[in-house]
C-alpha positions as semicolon CSV with decimal commas, in nm:
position;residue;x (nm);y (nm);z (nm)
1;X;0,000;0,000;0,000
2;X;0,265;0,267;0,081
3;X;0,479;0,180;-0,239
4;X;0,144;0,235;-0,472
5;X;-0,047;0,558;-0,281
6;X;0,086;0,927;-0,413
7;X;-0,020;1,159;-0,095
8;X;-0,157;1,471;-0,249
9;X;-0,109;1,723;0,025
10;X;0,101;1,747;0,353
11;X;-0,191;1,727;0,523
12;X;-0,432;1,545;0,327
13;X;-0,829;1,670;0,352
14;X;-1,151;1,414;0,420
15;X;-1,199;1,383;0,069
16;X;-0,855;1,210;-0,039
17;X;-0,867;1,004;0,334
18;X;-1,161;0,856;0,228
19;X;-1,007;0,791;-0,134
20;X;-0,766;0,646;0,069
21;X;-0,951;0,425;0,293
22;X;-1,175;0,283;0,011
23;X;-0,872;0,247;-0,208
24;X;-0,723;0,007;0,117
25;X;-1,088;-0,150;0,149
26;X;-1,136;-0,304;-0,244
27;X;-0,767;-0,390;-0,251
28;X;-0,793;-0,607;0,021
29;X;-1,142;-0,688;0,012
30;X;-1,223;-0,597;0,353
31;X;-1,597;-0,528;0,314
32;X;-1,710;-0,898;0,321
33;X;-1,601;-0,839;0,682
34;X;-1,835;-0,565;0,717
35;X;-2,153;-0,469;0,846
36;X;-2,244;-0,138;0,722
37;X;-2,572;0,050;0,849
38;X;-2,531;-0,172;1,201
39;X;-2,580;0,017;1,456
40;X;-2,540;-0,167;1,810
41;X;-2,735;-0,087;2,058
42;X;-2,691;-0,336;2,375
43;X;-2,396;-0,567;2,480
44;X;-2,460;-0,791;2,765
45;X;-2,189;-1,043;2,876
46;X;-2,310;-1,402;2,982
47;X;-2,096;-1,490;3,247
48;X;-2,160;-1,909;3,203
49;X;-2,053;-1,893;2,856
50;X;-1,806;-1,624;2,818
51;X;-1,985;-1,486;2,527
52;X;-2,101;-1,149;2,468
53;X;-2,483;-1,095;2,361
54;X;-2,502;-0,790;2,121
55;X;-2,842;-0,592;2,035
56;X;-2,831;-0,420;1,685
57;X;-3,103;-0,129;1,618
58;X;-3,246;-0,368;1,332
59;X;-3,356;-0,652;1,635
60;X;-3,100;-0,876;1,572
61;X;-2,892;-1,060;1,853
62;X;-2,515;-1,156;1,765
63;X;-2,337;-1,337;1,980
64;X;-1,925;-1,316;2,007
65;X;-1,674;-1,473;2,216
66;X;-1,472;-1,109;2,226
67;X;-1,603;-0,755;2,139
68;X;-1,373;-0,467;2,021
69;X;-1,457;-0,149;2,054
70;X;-1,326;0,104;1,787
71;X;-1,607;0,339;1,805
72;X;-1,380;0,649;1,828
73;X;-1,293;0,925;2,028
74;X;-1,517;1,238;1,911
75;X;-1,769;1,064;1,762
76;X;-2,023;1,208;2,042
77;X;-2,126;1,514;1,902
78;X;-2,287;1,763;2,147
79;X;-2,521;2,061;2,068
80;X;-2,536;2,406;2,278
81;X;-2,763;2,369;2,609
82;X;-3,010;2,612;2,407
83;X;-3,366;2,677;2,335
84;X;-3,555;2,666;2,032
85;X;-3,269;2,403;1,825
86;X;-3,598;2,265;1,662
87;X;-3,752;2,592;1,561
88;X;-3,524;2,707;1,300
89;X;-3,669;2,687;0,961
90;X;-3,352;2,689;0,767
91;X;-3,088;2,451;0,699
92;X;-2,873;2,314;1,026
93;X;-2,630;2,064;1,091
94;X;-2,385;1,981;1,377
95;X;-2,046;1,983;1,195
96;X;-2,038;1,584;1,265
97;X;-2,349;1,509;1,052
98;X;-2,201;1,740;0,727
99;X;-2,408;1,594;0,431
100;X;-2,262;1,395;0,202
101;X;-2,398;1,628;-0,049
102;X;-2,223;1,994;-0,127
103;X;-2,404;2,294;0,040
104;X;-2,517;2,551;-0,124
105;X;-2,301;2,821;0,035
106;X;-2,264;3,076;-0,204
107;X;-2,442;3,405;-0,118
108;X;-2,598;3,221;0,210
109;X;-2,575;3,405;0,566
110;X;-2,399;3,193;0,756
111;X;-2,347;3,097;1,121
112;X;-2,116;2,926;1,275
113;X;-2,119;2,800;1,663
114;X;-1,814;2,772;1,823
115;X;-1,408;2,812;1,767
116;X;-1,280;2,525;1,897
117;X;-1,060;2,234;1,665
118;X;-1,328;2,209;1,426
119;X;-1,470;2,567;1,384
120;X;-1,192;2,700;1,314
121;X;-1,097;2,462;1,037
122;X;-1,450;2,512;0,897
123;X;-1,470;2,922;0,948
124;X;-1,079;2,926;0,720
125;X;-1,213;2,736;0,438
126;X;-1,592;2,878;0,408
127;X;-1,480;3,218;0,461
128;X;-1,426;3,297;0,124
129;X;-1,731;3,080;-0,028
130;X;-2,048;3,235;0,143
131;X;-2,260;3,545;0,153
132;X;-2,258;3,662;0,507
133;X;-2,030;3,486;0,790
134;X;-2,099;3,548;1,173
135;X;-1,920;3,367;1,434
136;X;-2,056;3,302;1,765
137;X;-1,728;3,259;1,984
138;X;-1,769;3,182;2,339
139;X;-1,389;3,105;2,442
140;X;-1,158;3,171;2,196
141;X;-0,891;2,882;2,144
142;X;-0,516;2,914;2,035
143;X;-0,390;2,792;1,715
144;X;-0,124;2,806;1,461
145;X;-0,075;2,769;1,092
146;X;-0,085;2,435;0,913
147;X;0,160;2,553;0,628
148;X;0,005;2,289;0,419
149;X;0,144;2,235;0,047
150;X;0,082;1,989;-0,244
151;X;0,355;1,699;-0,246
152;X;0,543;1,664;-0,601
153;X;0,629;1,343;-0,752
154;X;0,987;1,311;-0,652
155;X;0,905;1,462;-0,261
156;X;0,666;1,171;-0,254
157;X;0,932;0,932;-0,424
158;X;1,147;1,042;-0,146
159;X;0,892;0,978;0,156
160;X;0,825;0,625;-0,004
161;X;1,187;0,531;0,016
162;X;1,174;0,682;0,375
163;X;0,867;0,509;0,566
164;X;1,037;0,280;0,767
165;X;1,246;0,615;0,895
166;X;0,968;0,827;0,946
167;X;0,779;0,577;1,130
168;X;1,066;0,442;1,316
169;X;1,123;0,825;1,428
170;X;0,694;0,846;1,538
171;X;0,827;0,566;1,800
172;X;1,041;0,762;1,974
173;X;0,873;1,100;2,017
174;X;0,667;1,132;2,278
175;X;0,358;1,259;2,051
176;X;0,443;1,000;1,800
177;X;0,525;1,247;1,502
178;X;0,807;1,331;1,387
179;X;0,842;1,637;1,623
180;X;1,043;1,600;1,872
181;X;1,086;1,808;2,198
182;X;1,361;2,047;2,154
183;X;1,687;1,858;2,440
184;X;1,806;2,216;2,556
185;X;1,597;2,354;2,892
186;X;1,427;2,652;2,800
187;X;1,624;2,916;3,055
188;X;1,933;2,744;2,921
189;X;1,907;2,952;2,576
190;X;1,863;3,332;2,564
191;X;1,553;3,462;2,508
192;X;1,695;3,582;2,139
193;X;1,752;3,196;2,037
194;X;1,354;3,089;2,208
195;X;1,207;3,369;1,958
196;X;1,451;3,211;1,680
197;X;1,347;2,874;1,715
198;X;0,956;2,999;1,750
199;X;1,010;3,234;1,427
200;X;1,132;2,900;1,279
201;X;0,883;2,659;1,392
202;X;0,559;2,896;1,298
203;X;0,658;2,899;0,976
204;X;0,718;2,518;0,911
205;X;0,434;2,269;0,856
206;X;0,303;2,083;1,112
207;X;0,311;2,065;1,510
208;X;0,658;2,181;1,521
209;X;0,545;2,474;1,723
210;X;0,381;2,268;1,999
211;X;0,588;1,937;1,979
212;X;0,899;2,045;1,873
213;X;0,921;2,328;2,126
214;X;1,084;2,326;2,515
215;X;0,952;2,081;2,750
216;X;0,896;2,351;3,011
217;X;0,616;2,487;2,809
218;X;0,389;2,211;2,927
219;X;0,461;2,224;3,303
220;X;0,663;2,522;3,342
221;X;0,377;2,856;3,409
222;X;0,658;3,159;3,338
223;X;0,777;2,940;3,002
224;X;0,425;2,843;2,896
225;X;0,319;3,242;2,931
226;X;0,611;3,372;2,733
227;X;0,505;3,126;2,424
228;X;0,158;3,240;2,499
229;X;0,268;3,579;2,472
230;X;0,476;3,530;2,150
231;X;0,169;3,342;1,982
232;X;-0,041;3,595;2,065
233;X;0,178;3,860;1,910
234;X;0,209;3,658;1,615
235;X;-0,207;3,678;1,576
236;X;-0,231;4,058;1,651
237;X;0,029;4,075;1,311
238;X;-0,230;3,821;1,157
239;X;-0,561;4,006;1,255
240;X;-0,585;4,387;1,131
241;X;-0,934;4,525;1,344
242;X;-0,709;4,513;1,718
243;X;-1,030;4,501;1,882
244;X;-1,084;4,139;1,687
245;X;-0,771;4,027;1,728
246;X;-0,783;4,075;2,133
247;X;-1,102;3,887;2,122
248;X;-0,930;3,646;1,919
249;X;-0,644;3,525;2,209
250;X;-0,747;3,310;2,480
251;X;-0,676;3,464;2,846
252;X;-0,856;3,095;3,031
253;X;-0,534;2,891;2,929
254;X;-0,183;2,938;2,782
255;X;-0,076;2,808;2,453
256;X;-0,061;2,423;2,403
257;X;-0,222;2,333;2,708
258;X;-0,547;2,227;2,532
259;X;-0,546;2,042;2,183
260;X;-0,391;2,263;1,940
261;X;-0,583;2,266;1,619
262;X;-0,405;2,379;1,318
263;X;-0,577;2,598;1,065
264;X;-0,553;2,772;0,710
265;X;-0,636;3,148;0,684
266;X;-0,814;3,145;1,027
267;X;-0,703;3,451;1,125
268;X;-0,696;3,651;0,787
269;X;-1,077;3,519;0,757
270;X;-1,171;3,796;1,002
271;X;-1,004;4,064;0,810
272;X;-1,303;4,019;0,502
273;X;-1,569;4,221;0,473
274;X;-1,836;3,961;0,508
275;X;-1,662;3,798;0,861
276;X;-1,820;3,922;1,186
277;X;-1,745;3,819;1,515
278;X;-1,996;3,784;1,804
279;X;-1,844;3,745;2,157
280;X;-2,092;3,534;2,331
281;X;-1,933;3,608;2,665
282;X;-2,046;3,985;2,631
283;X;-2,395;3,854;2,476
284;X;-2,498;3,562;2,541
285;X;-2,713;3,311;2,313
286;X;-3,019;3,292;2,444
287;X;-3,231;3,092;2,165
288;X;-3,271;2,965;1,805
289;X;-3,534;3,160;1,709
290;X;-3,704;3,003;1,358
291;X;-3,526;3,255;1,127
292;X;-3,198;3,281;1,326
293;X;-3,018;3,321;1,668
294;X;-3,085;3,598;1,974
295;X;-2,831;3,683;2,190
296;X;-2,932;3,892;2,485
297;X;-2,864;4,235;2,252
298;X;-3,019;4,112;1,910
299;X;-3,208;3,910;1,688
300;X;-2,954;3,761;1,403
301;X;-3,101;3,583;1,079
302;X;-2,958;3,280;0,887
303;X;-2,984;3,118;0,568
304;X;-2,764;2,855;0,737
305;X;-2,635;2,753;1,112
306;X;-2,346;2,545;1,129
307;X;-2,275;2,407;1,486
308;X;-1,941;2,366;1,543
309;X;-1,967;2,266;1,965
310;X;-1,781;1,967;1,960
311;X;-1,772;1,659;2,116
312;X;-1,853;1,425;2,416
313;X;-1,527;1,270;2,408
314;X;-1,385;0,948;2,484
315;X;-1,620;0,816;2,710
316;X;-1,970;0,959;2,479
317;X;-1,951;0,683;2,241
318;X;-1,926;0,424;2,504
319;X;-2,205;0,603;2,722
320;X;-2,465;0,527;2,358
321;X;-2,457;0,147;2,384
322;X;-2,642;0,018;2,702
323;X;-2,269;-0,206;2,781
324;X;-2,339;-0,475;3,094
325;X;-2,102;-0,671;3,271
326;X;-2,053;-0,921;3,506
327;X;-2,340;-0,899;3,806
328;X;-2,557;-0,653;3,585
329;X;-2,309;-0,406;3,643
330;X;-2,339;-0,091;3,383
331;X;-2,011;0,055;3,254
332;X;-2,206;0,373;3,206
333;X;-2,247;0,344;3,610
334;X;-1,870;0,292;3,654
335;X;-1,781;0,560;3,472
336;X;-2,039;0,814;3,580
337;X;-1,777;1,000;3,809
338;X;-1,493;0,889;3,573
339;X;-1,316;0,635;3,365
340;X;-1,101;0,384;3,524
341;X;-0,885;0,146;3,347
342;X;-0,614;-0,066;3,297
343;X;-0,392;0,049;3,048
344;X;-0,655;0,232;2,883
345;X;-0,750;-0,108;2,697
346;X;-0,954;-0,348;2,991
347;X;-1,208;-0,259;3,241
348;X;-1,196;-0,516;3,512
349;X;-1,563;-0,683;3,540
350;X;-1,629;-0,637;3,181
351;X;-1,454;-0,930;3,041
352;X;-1,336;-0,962;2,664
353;X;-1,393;-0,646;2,639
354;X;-1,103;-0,473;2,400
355;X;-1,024;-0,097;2,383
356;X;-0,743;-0,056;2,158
357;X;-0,824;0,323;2,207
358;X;-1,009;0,365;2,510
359;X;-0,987;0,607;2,804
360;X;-0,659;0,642;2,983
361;X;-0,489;0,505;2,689
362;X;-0,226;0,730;2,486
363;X;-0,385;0,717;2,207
364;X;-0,602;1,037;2,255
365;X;-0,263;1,266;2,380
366;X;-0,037;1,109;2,086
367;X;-0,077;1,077;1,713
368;X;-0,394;0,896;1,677
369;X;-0,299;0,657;1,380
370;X;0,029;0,592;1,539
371;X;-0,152;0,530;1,905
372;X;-0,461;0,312;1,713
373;X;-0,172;0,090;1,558
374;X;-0,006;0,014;1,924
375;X;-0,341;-0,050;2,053
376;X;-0,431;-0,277;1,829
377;X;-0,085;-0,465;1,821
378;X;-0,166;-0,544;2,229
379;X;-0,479;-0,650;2,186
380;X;-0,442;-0,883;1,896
381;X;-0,131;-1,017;2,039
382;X;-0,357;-1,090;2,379
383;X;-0,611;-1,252;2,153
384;X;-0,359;-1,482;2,016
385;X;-0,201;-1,536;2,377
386;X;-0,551;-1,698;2,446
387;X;-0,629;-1,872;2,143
388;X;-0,317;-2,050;2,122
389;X;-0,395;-2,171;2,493
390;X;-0,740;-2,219;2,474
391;X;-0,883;-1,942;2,740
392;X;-1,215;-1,787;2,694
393;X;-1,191;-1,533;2,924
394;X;-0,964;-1,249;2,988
395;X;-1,020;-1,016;3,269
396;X;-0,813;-0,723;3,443
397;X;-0,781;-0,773;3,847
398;X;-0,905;-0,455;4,013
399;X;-0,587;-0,396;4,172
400;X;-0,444;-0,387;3,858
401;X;-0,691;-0,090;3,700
402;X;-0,643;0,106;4,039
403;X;-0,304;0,155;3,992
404;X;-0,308;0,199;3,674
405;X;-0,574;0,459;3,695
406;X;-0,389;0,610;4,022
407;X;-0,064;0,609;3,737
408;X;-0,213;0,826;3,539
409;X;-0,380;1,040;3,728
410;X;-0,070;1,133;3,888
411;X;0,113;1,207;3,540
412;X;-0,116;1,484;3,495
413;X;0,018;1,614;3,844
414;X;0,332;1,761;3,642
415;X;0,122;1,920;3,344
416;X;-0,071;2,264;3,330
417;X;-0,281;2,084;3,127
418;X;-0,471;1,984;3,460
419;X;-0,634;2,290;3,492
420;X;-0,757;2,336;3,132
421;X;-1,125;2,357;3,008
422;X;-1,072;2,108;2,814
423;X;-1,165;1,755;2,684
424;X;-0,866;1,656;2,787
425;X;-0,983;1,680;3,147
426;X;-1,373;1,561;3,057
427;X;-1,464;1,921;3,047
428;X;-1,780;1,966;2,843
429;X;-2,086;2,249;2,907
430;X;-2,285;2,084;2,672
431;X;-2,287;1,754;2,859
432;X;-2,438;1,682;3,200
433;X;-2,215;1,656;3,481
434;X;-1,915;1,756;3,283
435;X;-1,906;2,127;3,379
436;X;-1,646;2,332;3,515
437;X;-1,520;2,167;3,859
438;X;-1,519;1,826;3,744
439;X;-1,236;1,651;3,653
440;X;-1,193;1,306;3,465
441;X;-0,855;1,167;3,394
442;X;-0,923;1,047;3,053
443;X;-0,559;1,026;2,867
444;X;-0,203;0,921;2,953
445;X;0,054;1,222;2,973
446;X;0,406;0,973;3,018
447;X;0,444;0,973;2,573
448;X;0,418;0,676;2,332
449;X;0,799;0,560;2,422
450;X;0,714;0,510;2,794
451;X;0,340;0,370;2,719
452;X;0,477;0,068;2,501
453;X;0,752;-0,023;2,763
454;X;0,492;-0,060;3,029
455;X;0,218;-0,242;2,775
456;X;0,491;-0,438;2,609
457;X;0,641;-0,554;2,961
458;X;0,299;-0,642;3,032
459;X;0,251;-0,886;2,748
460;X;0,631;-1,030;2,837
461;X;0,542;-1,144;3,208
462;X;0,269;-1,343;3,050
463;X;-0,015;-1,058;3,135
464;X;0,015;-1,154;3,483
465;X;-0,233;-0,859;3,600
466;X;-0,533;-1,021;3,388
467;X;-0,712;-1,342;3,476
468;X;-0,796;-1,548;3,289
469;X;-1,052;-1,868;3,244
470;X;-1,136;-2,119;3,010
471;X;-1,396;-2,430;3,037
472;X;-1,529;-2,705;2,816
473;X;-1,888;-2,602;2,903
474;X;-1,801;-2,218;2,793
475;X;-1,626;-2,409;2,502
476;X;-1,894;-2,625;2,407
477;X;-2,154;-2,346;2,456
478;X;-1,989;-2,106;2,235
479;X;-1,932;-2,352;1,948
480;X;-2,320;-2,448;1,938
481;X;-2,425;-2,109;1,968
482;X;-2,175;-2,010;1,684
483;X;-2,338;-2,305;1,493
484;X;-2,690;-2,196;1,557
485;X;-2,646;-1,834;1,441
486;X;-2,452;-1,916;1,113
């Protein structure tokens, strides 16, 4: 696959990802494997059979020995705690649910909801394409330029001949790029070589500026500010109305403490005419109304409202299928306060249950397909563990989650990133019980290098913190009932 794909862009767009993805689909045949349109609604586990019983949304049972769950971590999406969502007579979406068809943007006023990851990606491209833009920012977010470009034939001839480099490089970064923290301490340079290196790293494509950056700036507060306060600069030289631009630069966090989402004429998108900018912490939203939005000064009206507000991440997509374990316990009621784990990939009473990605795992803080791939390696290389041994059942010990949970709750101890209102910490307005002054330790902080030496020496002491079970009846049971649904 790598030797016959041409990458268009740096930083390839859905459309060519899904080229992509279909491309690996029908070359390997994949979709007899498939169940498209399946949505599952129920998993119960019978404890006298090891099996798990699945509901689908079509009535049908299915029945599995082991269930893994790659359902994705922002595929939750949440809308604004808002009256009147219903009312609007126009066209509205959640960014999520984008049709599949092309809008009809041009000469359309236009909202959009929200400047976080995905709002700003959105407001950079349709800036330029509609009638009318107004943005409805409640916290503003930091961000920095994707310096994307098209790849020529010989740059991609050179990355071919270079995968197993690149990739071998993603292993030892902490992030799993090929950014790497910059070795020197930041008050070892002067402050003439920090604003060289940031000059440098703006300008290059990528997450140099957050992952190839000091250390300090994720722990340190005087380091973290005087990035903040260079970024910030770097927008007000971006952004010509100064009254925008000020509204523009988050004063809640510092730079790179949340997510950083890249973008593409963000900034210069408020410098058109046809841009406006509504700060919803002077005016609140107080309701869709059928022809637009009201904030507490004005009425607005829309041809279009685009909601851009996010995500009920990690956890969300597990919360929408009704998941029971051992002694009817719910994993929705287990994780109602928070998410506890062990290694971010078993939840002890939920047996044969797989997260390659799931909370408390580093997939979430790293590069995701980099952090998907090492989940998946553990998992299948604990499914084969069993199989070749004959063991139907595979469950963490308690003691074993609680200090792994305790683990990494105490890794984000060291990073500012603990008091951020962010995902990262399970922050969500939109989402009961996920306000402000609730916290829920949802990724690992140690870095991909230090994450596969403690998975990996899992998997070489023979997975000694799971137990497992095996049985003829469990054995017998699951090869009639395997026989009965085929």
């Amino acid at each position: 696959m790598l030797d016959e794909w041409h990458w268009k862009e740096r930083f390839s767009g859905q459309s060519e990802n899904l080229r992509y993805l279909n491309y690996v689909a029908d070359k390997f045949d994949l979709r007899k494997y498939m169940q498209f349109n399946c949505k599952v609604e129920a998993m119960q586990f019978d404890e006298a059979c090891d099996l798990w019983q699945l509901k689908i949304s079509d009535d049908r049972m299915l029945t599995c020995r082991f269930v893994v769950l790659g359902i994705g971590l922002l595929s939750a999406p949440t809308m604004p705690r808002v009256p009147g969502i219903d009312d609007f007579k126009g066209h509205s979406f959640h960014t999520y649910y984008w049709p599949h068809e092309p809008v009809d943007l041009a000469g359309k006023k236009v909202a959009v909801i929200g400047t976080g990851a995905t709002g700003i990606q959105v407001i950079g491209e349709i800036a330029d394409k509609v009638g009318q833009l107004t943005v409805f920012q409640r916290r503003p977010n930091w961000s920095a330029p994707l310096n994307n470009s098209a790849i020529s034939v010989e740059e991609m001839a050179d990355i071919r001949a270079r995968y197993d480099e690149i990739f071998a490089a993603c292993a030892l970064t902490p992030g799993s790029f090929v950014h790497g923290p910059d070795k020197r301490g930041f008050y070892e340079v002067s402050r003439e070589e920090r604003l060289a290196l940031w000059d440098k790293l703006y300008d290059e494509p990528g997450f140099g500026i957050w992952l190839a950056n000091f250390r300090e700036i994720f722990m340190d507060e005087a380091a973290n500010a005087e990035l903040s306060a260079y970024i910030a600069d770097r927008i007000r030289g971006r952004v010509k109305e100064p009254k925008v631009a000020e509204k523009l630069i988050p004063r809640d966090h510092g730079f790179g403490v949340q997510r950083l989402p890249l973008e593409t004429n963000y900034f210069e998108a408020y410098n058109r005419d046809n841009v406006h900018l509504v700060d919803l912490s002077e005016t609140p939203l107080v309701r869709v109304t059928e022809t637009g939005l009201r904030t507490m000064a004005r009425d607005y009206e829309f041809d279009i409202i685009v909601y851009a507000t996010g995500f009920d991440a990690i956890t969300g997509a597990y919360d929408l299928i009704d998941i029971t374990g051992i002694g009817g316990v719910k994993l929705a009621d287990k994780w109602k306060q928070a998410p506890s784990t062990f290694l971010g990939m078993l939840v002890h009473g939920f047996p044969n249950l797989l997260m390659p990605t799931g909370p408390q795992s580093a997939s979430a803080s790293t590069n995701f397909p980099r952090g998907i791939e090492n989940g998946v390696n553990w998992c299948t290389n604990l499914l084969q563990y069993m199989w070749d041994r004959g063991l139907t059942r595979a469950d963490a010990t308690l003691e074993a989650q609680e200090r792994w949970t305790a683990h990494v709750v105490k890794m984000y101890e060291i990073m500012l990133m603990r008091k951020a209102k962010s995902w990262f910490t399970g922050y969500n307005s939109n989402v009961a019980g996920h306000e402000e002054g609730t916290v829920r330790y949802f990724v690992y902080n140690g870095g991909t290098p230090k994450f596969l030496g403690i998975i990996n020496g899992v998997a070489a002491e023979g997975y000694r913190e799971i137990e497992f079970g095996s049985g003829a009846r469990a054995g017998a049971q699951a090869a009639a009932v395997g026989a009965s649904a085929s």
